[in-house]
C-alpha positions as a Markdown table, in Angstrom:
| # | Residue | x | y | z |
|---|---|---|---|---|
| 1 | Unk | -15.9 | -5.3 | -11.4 |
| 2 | Unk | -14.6 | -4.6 | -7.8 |
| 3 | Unk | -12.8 | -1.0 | -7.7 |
| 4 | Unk | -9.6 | -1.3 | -5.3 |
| 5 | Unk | -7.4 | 2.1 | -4.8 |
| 6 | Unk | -4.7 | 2.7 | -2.8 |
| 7 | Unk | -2.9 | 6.1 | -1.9 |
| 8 | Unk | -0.3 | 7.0 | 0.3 |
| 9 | Unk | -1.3 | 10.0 | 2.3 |
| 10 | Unk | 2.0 | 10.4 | 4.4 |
| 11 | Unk | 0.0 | 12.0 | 7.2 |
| 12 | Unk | -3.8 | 12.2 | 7.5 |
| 13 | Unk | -4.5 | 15.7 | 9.2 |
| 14 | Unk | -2.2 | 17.1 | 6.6 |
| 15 | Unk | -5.1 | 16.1 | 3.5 |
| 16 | Unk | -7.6 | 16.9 | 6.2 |
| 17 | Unk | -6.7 | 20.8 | 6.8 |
| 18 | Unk | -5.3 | 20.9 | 3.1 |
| 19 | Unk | -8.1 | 22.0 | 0.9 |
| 20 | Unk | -6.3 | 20.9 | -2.2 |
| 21 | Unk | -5.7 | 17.6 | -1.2 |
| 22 | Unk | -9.3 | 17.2 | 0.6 |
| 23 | Unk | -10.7 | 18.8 | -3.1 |
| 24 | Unk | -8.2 | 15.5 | -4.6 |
| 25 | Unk | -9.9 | 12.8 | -2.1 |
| 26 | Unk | -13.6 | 13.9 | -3.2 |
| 27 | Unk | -12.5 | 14.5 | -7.0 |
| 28 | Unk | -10.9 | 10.2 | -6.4 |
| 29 | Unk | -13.9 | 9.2 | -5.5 |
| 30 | Unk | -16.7 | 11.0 | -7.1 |
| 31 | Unk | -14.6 | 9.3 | -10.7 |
| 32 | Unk | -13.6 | 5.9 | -9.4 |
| 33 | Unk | -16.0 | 4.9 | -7.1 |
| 34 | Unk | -13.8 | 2.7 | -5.1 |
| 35 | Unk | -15.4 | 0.0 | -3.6 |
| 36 | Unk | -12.6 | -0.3 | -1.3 |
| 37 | Unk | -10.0 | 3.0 | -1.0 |
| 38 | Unk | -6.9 | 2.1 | 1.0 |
| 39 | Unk | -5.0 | 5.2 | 3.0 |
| 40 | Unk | -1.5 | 4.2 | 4.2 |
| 41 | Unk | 0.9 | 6.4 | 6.3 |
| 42 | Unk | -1.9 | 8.1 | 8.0 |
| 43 | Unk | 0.0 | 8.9 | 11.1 |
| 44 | Unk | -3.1 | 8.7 | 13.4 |
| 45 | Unk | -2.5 | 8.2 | 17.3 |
| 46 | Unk | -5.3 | 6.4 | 19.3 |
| 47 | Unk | -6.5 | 9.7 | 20.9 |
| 48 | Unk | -6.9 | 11.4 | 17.5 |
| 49 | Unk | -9.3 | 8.3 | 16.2 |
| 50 | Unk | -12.3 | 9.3 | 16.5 |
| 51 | Unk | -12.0 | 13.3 | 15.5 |
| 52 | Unk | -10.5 | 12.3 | 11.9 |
| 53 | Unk | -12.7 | 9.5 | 11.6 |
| 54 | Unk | -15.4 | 11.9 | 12.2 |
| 55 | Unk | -14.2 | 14.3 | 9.8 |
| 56 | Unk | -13.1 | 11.8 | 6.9 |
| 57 | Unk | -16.3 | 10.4 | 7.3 |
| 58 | Unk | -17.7 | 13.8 | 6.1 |
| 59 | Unk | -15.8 | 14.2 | 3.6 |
| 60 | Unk | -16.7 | 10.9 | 2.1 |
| 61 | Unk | -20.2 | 12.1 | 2.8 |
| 62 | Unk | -21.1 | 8.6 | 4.8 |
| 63 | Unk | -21.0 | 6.3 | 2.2 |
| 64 | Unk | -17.9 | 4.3 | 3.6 |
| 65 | Unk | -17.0 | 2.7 | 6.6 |
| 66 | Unk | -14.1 | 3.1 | 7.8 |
| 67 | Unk | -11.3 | 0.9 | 9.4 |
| 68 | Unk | -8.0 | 1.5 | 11.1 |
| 69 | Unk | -4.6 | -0.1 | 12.1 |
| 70 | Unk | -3.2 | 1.9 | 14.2 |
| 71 | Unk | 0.9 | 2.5 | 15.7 |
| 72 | Unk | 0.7 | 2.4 | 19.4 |
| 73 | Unk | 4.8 | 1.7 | 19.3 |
| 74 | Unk | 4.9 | 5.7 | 18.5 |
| 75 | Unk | 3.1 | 8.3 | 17.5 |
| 76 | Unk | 2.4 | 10.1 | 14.7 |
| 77 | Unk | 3.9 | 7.0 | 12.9 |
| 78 | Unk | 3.2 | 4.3 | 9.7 |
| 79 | Unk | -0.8 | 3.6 | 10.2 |
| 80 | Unk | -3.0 | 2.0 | 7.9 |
| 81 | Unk | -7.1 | 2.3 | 7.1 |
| 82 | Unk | -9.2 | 1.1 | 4.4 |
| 83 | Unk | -12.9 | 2.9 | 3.5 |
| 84 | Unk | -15.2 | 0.1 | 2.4 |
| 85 | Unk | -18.5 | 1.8 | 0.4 |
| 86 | Unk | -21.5 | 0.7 | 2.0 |
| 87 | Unk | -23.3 | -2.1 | 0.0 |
| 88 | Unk | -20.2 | -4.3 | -0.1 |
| 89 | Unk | -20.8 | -7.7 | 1.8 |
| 90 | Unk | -17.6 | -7.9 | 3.6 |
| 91 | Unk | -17.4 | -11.2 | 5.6 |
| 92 | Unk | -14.4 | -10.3 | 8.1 |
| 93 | Unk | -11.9 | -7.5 | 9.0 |
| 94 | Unk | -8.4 | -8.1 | 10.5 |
| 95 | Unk | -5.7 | -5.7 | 11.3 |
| 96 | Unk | -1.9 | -6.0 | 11.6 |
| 97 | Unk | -1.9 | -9.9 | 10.8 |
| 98 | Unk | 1.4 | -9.2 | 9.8 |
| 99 | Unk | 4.3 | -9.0 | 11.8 |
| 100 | Unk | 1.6 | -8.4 | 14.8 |
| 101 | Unk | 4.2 | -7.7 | 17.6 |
| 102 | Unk | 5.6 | -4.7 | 15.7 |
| 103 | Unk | 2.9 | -2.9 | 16.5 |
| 104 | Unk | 3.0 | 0.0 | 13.7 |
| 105 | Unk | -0.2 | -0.9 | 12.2 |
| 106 | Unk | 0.8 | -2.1 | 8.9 |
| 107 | Unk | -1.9 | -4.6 | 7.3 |
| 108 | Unk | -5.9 | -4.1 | 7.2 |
| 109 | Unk | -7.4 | -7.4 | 5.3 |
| 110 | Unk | -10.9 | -7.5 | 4.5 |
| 111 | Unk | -12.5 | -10.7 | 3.3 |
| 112 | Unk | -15.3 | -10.3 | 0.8 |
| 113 | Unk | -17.3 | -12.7 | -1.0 |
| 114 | Unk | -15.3 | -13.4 | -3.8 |
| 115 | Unk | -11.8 | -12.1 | -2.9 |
| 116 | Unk | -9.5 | -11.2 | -0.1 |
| 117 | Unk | -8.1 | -7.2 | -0.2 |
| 118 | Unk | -4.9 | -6.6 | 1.9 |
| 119 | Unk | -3.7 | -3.3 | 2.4 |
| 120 | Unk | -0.3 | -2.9 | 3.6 |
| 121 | Unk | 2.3 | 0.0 | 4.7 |
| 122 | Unk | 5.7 | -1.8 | 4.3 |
| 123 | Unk | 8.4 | -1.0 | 6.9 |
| 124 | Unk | 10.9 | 0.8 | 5.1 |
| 125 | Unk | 14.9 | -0.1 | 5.8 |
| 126 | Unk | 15.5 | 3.4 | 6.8 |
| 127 | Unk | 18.4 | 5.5 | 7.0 |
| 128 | Unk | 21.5 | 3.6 | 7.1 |
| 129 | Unk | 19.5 | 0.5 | 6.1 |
| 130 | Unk | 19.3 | -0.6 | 9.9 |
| 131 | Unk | 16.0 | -2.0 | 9.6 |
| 132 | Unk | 17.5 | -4.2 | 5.9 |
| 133 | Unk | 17.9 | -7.5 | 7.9 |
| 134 | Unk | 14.3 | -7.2 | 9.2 |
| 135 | Unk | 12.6 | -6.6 | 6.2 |
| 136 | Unk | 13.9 | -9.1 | 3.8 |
| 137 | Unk | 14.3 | -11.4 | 6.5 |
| 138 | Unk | 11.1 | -11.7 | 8.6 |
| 139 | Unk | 8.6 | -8.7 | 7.0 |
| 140 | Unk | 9.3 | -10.2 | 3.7 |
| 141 | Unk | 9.0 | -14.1 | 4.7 |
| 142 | Unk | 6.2 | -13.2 | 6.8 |
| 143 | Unk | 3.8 | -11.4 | 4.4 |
| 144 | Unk | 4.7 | -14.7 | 1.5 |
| 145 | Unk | 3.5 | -17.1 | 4.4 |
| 146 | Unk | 0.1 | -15.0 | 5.5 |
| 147 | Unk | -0.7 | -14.5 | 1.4 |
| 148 | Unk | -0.1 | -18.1 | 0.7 |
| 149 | Unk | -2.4 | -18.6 | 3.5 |
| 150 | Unk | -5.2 | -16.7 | 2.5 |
| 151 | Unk | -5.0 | -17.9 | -0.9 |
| 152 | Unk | -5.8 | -21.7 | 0.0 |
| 153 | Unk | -9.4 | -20.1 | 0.5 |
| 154 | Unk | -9.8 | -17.4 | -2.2 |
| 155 | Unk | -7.9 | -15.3 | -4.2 |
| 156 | Unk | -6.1 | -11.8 | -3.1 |
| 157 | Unk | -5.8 | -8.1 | -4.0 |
| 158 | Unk | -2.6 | -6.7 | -2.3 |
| 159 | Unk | -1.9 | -3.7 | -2.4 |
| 160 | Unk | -0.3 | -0.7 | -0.5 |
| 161 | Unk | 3.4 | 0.9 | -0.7 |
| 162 | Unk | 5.6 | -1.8 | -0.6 |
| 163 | Unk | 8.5 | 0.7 | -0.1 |
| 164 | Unk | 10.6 | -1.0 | -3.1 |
| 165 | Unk | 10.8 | -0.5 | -6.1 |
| 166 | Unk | 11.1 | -3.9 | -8.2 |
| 167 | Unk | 12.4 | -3.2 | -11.9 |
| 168 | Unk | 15.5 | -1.0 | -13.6 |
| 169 | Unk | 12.1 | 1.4 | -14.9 |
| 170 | Unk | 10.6 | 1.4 | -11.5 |
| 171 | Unk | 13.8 | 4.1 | -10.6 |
| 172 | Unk | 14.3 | 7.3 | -12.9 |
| 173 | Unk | 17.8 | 7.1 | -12.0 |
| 174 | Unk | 18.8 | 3.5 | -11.9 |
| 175 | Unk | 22.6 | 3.9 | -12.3 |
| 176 | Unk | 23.5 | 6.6 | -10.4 |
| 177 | Unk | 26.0 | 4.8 | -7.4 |
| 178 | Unk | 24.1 | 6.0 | -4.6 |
| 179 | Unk | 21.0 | 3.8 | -5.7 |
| 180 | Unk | 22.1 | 0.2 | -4.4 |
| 181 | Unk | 22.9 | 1.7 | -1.5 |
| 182 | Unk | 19.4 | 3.5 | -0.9 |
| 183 | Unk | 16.2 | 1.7 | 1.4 |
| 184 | Unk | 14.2 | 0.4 | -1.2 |
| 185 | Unk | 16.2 | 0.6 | -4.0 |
| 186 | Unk | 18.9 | -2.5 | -2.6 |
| 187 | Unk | 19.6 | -5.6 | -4.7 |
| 188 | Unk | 18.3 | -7.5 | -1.9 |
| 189 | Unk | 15.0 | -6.0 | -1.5 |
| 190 | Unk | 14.2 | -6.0 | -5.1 |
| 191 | Unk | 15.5 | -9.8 | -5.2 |
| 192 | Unk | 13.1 | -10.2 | -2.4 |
| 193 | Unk | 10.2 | -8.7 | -4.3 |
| 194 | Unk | 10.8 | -10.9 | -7.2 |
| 195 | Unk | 10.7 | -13.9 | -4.7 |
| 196 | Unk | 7.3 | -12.6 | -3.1 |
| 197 | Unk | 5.9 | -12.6 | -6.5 |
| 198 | Unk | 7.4 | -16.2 | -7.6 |
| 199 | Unk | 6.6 | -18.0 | -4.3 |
| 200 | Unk | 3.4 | -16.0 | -3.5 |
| 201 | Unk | 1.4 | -16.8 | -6.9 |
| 202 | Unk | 1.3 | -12.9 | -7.7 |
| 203 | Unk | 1.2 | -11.1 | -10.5 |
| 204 | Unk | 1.8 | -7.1 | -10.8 |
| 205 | Unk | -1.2 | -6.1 | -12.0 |
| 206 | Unk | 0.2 | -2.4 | -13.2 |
| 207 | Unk | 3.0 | -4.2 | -15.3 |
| 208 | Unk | 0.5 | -6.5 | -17.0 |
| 209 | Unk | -1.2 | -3.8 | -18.5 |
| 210 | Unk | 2.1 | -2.0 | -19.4 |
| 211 | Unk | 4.7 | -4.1 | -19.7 |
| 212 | Unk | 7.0 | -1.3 | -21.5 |
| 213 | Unk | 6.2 | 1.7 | -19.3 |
| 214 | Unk | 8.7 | 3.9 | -18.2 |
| 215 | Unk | 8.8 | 7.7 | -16.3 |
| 216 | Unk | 5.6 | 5.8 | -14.7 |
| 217 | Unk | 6.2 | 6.9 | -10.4 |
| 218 | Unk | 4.6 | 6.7 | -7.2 |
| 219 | Unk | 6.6 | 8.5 | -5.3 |
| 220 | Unk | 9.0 | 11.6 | -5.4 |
| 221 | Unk | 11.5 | 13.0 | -3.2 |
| 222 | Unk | 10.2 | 16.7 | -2.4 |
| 223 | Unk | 13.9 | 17.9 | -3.0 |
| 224 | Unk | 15.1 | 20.1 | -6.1 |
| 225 | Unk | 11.2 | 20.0 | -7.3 |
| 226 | Unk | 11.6 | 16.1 | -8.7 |
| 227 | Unk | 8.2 | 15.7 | -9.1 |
| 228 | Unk | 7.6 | 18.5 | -11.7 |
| 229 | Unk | 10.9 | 16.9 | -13.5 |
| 230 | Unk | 9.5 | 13.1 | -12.8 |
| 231 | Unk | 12.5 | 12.2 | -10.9 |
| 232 | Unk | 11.0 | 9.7 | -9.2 |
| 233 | Unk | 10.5 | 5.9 | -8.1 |
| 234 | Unk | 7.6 | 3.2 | -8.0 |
| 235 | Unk | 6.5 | 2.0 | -4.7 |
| 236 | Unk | 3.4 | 1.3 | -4.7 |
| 237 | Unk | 1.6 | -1.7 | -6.4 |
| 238 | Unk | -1.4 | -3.8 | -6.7 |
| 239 | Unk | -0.8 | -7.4 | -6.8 |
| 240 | Unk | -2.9 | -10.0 | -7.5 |
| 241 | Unk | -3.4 | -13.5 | -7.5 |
| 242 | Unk | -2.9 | -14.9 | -11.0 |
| 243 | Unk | -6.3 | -16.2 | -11.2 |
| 244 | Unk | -7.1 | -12.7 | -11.4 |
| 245 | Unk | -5.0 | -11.9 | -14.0 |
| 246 | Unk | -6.1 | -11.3 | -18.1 |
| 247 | Unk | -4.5 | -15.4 | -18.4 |
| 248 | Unk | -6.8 | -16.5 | -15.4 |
| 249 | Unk | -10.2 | -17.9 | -14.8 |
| 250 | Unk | -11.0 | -15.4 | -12.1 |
């Protein structure tokens, strides 16, 4: 079966002169072999392309290809890329065919022969929520109208941080009072989620397989040493067409 991973870097040249996390990358791949390994919030400007794409190609030892959105709004901001292991027939790649005029570079989609793969960096509502409005109400509506799209021709894989996190287990502390109030954790975006999965035909692929699962995280606040107590949220996902799905004929 087709091996899709995604992983949140938050910042490229920080794995890449981190021998730990470059030692993590190898250790990912060498188990998984991912046919297609997603890397969001790379932070990569246009005139630092081509020297981490020379040294991340190294590290993968040359058995992916490699393909970036990049932010040109700022720098050292949001970015996506997706490594593609040689061998797979990929029929067309397209960056940022989301919310194009943002210009943060947000989506990669590849098109293979049997499924579409989108990889996507979010836009988080930020401090204050001042980016809220924009989210729910054009990110949101936006990404439910390109998947429906794509689906009218073959089935997706989407997956990325979504910067929300959907259900009461998805948050270790769902009833503190500061939590409704927090980017990613609002009614409204987690209404919205439920609304991307309803309208867009998706299922959530890690809840399928664990429908009871709690404690399970994705991301961590690096204050008071949350991750080594688990204090943390789910982000990130994989969705996927239901066709896909254990029910489905796919």
């Amino acid at each position: 079966g087709l091996v899709v991973i995604h992983w949140n870097v938050a910042g490229l040249n920080g794995l890449l002169k981190s021998p730990e996390r470059r030692k993590l990358l190898i250790s990912l791949i060498a188990a998984e072999s991912p046919h297609v390994l997603a890397l969001s919030e790379h932070k990569i400007s246009e005139e630092k392309l081509h020297a981490a794409e020379a040294e991340l190609k190294q590290l993968v030892l040359g058995k992916y290809t490699v393909h970036w959105a990049i932010c040109t709004a700022k720098k050292g901001y949001s970015g996506m890329l997706m490594l593609i292991r040689k061998g797979v027939a990929v029929q067309s790649i397209k960056m940022n065919e989301v919310c194009s005029d943002l210009n943060e570079g947000r989506t990669v989609t590849a098109e293979l022969d049997a499924v579409y793969v989108v990889a996507t960096y979010v836009p988080n509502s930020g401090q204050d929520l001042k980016r809220l409005q924009y989210r729910i109400g054009t990110w949101d509506v936006a990404m439910r109208e390109y998947i429906a799209t794509l689906q009218k021709k073959k089935p997706v894989v989407l997956i990325g941080d979504m910067n929300v996190a959907h259900l009461d287990e998805d948050i270790w502390n769902v009833t503190a009072k500061h939590v409704p109030k927090s980017a990613g954790l609002t009614p409204e975006e987690r209404a919205s989620f439920g609304t991307f999965l309803a309208e867009a035909d998706l299922i959530d692929a890690f809840r399928i397989l664990h429908p009871d699962a709690r404690g399970c995280f994705s991301y961590w606040s690096t204050r008071s040493g949350n991750h080594k107590l688990n204090r943390g949220l789910r982000l990130d996902y994989a969705l996927l067409s239901k066709c896909l799905g254990p029910d489905g004929a796919g």
